[in-house]
C-alpha positions as CSV (number, residue, x, y, z in Angstrom):
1,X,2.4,-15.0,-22.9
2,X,-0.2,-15.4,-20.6
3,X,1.1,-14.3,-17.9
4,X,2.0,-10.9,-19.8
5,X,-1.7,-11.0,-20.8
6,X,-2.6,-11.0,-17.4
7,X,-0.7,-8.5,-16.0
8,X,-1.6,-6.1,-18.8
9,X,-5.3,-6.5,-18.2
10,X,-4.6,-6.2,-14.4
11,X,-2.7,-2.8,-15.0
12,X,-5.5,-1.5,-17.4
13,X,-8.5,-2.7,-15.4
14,X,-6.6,-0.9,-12.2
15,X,-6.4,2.0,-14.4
16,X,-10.3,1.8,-15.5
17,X,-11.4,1.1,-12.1
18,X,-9.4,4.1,-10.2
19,X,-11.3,6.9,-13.4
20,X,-14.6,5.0,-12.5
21,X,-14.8,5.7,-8.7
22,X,-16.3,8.5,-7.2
23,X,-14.5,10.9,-5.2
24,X,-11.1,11.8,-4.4
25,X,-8.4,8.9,-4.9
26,X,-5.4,8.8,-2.5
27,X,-3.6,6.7,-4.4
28,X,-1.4,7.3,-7.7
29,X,-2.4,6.0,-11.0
30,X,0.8,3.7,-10.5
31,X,-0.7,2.2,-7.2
32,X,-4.1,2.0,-9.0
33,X,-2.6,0.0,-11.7
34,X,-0.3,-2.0,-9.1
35,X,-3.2,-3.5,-7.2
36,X,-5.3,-4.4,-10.3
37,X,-1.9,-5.7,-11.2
38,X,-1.9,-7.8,-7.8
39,X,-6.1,-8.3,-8.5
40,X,-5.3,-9.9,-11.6
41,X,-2.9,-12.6,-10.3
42,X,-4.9,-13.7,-7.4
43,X,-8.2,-14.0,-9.6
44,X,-6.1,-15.9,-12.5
45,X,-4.6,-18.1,-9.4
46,X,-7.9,-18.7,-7.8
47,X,-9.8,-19.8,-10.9
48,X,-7.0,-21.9,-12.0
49,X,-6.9,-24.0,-9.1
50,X,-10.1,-23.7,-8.7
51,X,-10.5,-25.1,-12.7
52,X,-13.1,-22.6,-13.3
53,X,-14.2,-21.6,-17.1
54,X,-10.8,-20.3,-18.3
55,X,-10.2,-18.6,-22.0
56,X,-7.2,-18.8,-24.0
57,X,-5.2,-19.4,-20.9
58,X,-6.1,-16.5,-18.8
59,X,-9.0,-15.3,-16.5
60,X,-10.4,-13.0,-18.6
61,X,-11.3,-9.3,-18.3
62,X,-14.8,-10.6,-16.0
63,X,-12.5,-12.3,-13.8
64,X,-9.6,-9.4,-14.1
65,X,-12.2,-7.1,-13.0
66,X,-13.7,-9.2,-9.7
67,X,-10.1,-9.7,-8.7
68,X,-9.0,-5.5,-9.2
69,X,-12.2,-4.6,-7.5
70,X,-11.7,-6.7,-4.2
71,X,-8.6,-5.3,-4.0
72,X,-9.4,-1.9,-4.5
73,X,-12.3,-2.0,-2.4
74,X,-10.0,-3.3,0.7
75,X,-7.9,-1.1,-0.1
76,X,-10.4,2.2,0.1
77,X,-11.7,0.2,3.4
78,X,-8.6,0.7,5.0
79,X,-7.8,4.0,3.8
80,X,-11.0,4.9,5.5
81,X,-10.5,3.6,8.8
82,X,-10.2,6.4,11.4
83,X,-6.3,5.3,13.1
């Protein structure tokens, strides 16, 4: 269960996150969702082993969010890179 909790809130935080930035998205709503997928499982990793506060078994949507948000803002870093 919790890992289908956290890749749920990792899908609908990428989701969230892609309708809350400005400007034109390259991405699809499916990549969006993907990498606050991928967000999700690296912030619910870290703050495992890191023992942080942990609720119920997962990291949280605070912790969901930091994680899809790195991610996303890598990923619009290297988007933007001239090549």
């Amino acid at each position: 269960m919790h890992i289908v909790l956290t890749l749920l809130m990792g899908g609908i935080t990428g989701l969230i996150i892609r309708l809350a930035t400005p400007g034109r998205e390259p991405r699809s709503a499916l990549a969006s969702a993907a990498i606050g997928v991928v967000g999700a499982i690296i912030a619910d990793y870290a703050i495992h082993q890191t023992e942080c506060c942990i609720q119920n078994g997962t990291v949280g949507p605070i912790g969901t969010i930091v994680g899809a948000l790195i991610l996303l803002s890598i990923d619009r870093y290297w988007r933007s890179k001239p090549q």
